[in-house]
MDAnalysis code that builds the backbone (N, CA, C; Angstrom):
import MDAnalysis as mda
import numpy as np

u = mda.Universe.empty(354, n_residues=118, atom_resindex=np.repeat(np.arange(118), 3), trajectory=True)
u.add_TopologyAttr("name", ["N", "CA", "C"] * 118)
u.add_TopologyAttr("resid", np.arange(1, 119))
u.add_TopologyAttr("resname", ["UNK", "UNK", "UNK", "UNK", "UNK", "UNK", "UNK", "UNK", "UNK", "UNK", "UNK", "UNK", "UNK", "UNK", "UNK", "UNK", "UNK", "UNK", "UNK", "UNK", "UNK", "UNK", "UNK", "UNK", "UNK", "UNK", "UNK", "UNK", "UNK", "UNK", "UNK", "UNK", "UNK", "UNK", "UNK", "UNK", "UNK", "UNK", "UNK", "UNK", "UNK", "UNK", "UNK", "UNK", "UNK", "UNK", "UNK", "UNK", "UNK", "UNK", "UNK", "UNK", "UNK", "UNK", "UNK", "UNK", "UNK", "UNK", "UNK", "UNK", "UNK", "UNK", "UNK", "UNK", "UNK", "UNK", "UNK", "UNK", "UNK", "UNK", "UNK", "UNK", "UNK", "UNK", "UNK", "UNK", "UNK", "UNK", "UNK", "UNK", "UNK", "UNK", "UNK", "UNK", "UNK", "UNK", "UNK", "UNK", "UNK", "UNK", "UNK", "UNK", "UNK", "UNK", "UNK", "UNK", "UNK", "UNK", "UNK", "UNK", "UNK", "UNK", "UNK", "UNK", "UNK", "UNK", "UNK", "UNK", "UNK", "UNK", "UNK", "UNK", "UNK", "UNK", "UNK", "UNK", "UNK", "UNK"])
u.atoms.positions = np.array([
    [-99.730, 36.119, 16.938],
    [-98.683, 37.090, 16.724],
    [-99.330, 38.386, 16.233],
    [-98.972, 39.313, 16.989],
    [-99.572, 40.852, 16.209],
    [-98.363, 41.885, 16.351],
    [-98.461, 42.843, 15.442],
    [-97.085, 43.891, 15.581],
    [-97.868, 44.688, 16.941],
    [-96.394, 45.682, 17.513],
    [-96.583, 46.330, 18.337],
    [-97.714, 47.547, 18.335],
    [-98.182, 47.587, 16.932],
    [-99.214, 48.856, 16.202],
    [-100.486, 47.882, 16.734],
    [-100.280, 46.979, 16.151],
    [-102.038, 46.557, 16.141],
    [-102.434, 45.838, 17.842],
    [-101.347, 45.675, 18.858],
    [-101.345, 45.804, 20.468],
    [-101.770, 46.588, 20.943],
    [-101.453, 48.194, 20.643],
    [-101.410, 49.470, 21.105],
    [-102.558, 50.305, 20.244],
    [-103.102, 49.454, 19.086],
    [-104.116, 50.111, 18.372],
    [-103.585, 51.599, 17.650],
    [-102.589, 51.660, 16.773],
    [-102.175, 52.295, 15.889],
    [-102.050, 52.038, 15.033],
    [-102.852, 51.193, 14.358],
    [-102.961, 50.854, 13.084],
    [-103.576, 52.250, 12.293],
    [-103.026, 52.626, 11.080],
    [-103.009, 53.155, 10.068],
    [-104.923, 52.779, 9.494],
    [-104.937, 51.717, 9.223],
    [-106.301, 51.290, 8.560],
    [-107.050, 51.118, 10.037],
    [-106.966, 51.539, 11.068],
    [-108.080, 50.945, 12.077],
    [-109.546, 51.138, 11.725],
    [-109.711, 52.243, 11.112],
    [-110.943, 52.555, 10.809],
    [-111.718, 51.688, 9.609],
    [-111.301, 50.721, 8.921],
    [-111.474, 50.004, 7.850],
    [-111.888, 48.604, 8.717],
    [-111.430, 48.297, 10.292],
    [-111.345, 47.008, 10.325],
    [-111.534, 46.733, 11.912],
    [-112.216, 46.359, 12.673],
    [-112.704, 46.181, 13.505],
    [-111.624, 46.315, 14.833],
    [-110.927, 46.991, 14.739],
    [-110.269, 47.480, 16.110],
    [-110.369, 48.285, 16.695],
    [-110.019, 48.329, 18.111],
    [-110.699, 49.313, 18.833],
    [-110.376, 50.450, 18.710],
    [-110.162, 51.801, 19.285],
    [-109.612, 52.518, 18.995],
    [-108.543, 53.259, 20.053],
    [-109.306, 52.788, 20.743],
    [-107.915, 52.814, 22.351],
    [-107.150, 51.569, 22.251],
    [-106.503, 51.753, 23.297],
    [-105.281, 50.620, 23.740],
    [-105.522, 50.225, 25.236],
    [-106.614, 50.397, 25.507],
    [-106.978, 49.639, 26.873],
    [-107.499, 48.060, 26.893],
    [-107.541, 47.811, 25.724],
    [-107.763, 45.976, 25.885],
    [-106.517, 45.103, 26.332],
    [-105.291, 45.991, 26.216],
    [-104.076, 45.127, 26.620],
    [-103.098, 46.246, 27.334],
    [-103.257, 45.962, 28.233],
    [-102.039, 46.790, 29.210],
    [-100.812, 45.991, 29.044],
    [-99.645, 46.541, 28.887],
    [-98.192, 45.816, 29.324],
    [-97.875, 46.381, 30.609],
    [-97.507, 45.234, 31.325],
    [-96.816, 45.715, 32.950],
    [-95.434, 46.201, 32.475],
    [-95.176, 47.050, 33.421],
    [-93.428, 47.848, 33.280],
    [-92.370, 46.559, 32.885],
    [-92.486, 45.429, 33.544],
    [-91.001, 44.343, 32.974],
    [-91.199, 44.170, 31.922],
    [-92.660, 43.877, 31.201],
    [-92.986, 43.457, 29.871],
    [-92.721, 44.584, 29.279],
    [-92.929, 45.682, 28.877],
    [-91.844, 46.718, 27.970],
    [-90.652, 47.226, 28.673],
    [-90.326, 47.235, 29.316],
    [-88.789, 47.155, 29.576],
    [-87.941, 45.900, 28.900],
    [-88.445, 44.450, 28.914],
    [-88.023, 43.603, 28.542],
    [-88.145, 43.132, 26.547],
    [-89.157, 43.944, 26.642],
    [-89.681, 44.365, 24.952],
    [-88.314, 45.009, 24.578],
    [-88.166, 46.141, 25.402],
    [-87.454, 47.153, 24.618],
    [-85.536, 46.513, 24.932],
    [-85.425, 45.541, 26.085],
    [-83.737, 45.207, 25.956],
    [-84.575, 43.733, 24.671],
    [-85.602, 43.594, 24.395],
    [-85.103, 42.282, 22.975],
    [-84.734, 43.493, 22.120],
    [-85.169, 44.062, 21.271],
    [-85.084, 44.990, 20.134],
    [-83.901, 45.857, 20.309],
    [-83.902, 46.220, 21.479],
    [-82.273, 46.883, 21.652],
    [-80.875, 45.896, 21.303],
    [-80.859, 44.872, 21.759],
    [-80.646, 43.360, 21.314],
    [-80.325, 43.005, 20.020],
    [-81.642, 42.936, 19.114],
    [-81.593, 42.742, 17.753],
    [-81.108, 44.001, 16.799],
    [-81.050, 45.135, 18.022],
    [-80.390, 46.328, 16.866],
    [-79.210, 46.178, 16.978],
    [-78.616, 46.009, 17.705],
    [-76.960, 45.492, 18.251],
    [-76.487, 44.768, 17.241],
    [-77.363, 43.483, 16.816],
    [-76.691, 42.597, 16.131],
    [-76.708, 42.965, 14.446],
    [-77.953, 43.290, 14.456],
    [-77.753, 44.350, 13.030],
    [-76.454, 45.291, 12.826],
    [-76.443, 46.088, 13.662],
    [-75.219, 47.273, 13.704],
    [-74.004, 46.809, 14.045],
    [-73.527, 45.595, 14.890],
    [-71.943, 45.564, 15.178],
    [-72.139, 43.890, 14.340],
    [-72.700, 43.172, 14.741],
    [-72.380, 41.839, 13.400],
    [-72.429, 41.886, 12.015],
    [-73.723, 42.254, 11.874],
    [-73.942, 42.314, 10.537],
    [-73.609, 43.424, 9.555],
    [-73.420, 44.916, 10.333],
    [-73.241, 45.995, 9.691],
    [-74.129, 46.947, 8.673],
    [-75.500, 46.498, 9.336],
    [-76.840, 47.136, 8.834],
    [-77.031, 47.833, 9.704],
    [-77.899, 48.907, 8.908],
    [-78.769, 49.926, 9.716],
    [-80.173, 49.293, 9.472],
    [-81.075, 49.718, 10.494],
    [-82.660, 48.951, 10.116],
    [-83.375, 50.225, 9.444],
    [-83.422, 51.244, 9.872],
    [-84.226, 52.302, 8.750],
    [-85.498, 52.288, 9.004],
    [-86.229, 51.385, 9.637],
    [-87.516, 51.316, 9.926],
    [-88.319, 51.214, 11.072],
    [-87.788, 52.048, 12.382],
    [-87.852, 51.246, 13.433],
    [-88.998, 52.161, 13.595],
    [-90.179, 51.256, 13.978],
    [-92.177, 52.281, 14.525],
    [-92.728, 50.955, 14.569],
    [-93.611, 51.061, 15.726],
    [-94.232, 50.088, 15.669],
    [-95.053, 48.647, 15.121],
    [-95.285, 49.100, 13.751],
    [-95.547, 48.485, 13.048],
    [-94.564, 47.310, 12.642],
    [-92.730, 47.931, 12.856],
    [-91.868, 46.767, 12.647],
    [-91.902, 45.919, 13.535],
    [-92.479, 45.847, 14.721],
    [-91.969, 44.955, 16.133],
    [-93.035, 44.452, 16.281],
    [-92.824, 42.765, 16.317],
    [-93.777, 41.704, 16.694],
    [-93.743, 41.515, 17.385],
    [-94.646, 40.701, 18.124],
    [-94.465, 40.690, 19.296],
    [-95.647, 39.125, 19.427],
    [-94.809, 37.762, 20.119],
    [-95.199, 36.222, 19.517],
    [-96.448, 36.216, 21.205],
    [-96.688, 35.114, 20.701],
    [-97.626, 34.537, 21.682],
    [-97.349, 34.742, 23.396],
    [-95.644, 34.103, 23.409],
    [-94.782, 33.921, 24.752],
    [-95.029, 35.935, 25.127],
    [-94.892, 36.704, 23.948],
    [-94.621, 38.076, 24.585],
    [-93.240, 38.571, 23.809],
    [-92.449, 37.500, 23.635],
    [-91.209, 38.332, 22.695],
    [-91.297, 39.063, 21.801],
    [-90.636, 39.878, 22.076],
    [-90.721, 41.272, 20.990],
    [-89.740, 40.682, 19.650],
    [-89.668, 40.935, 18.565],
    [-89.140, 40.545, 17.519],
    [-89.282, 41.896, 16.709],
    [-87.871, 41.938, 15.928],
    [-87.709, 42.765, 15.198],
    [-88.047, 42.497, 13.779],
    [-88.790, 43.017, 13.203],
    [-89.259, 42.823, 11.530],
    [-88.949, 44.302, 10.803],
    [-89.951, 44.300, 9.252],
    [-89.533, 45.138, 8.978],
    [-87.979, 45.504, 8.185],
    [-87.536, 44.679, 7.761],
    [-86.274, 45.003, 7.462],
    [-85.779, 45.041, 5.950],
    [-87.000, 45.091, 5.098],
    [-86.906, 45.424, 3.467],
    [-86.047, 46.806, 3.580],
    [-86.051, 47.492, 4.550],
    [-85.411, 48.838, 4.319],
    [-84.060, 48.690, 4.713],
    [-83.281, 47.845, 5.429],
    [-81.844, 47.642, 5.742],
    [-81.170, 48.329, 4.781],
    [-80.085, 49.051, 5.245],
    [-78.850, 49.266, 4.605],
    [-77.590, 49.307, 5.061],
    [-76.660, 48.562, 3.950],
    [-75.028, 47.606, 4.717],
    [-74.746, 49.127, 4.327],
    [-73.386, 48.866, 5.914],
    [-72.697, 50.276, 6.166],
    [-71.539, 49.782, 6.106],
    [-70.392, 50.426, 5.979],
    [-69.301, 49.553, 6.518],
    [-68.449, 50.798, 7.898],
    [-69.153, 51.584, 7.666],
    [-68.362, 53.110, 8.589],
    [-69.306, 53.790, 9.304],
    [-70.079, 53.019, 10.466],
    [-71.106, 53.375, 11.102],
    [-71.088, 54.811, 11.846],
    [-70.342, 55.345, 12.015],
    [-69.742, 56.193, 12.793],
    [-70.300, 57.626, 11.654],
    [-69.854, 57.497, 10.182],
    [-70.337, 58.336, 9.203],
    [-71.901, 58.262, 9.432],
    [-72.272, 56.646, 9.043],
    [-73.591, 57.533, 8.787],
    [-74.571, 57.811, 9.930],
    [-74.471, 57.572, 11.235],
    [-74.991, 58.089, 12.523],
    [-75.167, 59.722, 12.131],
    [-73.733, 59.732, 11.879],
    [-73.529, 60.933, 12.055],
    [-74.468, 61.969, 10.828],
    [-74.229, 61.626, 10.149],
    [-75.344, 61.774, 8.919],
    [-76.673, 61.619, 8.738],
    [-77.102, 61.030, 9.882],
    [-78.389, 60.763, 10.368],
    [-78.684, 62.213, 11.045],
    [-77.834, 62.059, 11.801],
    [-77.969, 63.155, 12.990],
    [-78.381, 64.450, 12.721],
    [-77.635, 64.954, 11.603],
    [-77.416, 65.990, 10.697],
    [-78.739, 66.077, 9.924],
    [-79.288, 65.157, 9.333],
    [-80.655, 65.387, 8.902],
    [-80.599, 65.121, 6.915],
    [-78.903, 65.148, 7.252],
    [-78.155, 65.019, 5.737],
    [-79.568, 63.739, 4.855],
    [-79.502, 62.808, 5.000],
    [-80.443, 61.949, 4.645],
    [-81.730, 61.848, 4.803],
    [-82.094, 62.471, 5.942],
    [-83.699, 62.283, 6.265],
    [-84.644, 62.222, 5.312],
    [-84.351, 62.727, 4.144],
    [-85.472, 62.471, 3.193],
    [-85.473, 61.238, 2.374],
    [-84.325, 60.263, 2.696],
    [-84.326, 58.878, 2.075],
    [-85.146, 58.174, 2.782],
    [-85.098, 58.559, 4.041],
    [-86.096, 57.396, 5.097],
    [-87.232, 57.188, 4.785],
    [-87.974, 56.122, 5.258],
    [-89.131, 55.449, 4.829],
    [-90.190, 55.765, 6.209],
    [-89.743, 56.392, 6.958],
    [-90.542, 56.818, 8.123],
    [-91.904, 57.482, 7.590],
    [-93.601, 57.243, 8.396],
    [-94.009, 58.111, 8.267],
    [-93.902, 59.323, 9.173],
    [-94.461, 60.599, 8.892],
    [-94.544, 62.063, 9.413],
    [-95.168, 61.390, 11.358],
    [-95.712, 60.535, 11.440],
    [-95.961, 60.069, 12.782],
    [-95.016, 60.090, 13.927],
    [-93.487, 59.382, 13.025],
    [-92.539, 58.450, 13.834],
    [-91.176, 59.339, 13.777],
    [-91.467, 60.869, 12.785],
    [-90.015, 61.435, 12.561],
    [-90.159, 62.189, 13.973],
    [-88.681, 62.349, 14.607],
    [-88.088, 63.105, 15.316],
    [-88.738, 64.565, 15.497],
    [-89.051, 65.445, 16.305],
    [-89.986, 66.931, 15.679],
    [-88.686, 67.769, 15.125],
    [-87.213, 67.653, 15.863],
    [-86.533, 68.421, 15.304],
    [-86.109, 67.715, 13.398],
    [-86.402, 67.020, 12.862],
    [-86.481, 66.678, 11.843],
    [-87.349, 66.962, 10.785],
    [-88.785, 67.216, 11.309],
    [-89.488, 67.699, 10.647],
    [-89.578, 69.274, 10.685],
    [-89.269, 70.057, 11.760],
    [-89.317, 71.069, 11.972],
    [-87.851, 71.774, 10.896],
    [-86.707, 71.006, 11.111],
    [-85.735, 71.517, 9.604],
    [-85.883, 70.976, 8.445],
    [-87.258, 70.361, 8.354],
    [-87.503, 70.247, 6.714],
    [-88.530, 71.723, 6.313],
    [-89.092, 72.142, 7.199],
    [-90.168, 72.496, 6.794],
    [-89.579, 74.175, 6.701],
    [-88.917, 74.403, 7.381],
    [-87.973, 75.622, 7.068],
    [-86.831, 75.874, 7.333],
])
């Protein structure tokens, strides 16, 4: 099992630890991330209309990805129960919160960082 970071060689510490530094040791064919991306689309669904969480953490580093190839969603110390999803999208959107997120400067949006910075 390895997250989608240490597949693609974006690990944060790569330089500390014997990985490569490209992402040419593992190619994914087009069904295999297409099919990556409907699991996690999947598991965000069930977060957001069952359970009524937001995940807050979504970058590579959250998404595993098992032996078979299934993508799995991790990462979820940052969840937060909503009960009025519609508000805080929208509040997302707006940028109203952006500085609660746990994102690094890697994974933010550019128009997000670009209205923090002036």
């Amino acid at each position: 099992m390895a997250s989608l970071a240490n597949v693609l060689a974006y690990q944060e510490e790569r330089l500390q630890q014997n990985v490569p530094t490209t992402p040419k040791e593992y190619n994914f064919l087009d069904k295999e991330i297409k099919y990556g991306i409907l699991q996690i689309t999947e598991a965000l669904s069930f977060l957001h209309y069952s359970s009524q969480l937001i995940h807050r953490n979504i970058c590579p580093q959250s998404i595993l990805i098992n032996k078979r190839g299934t993508w799995k969603l991790a990462g979820l110390e940052f969840t937060e129960k909503s009960t009025d999803l519609d508000v805080l999208v929208s509040s997302l959107h707006s940028g109203l919160t952006i500085s609660r997120l746990p994102y690094s400067e890697e994974f933010k949006f550019k128009e997000c960082l670009t209205s923090q910075m002036g």
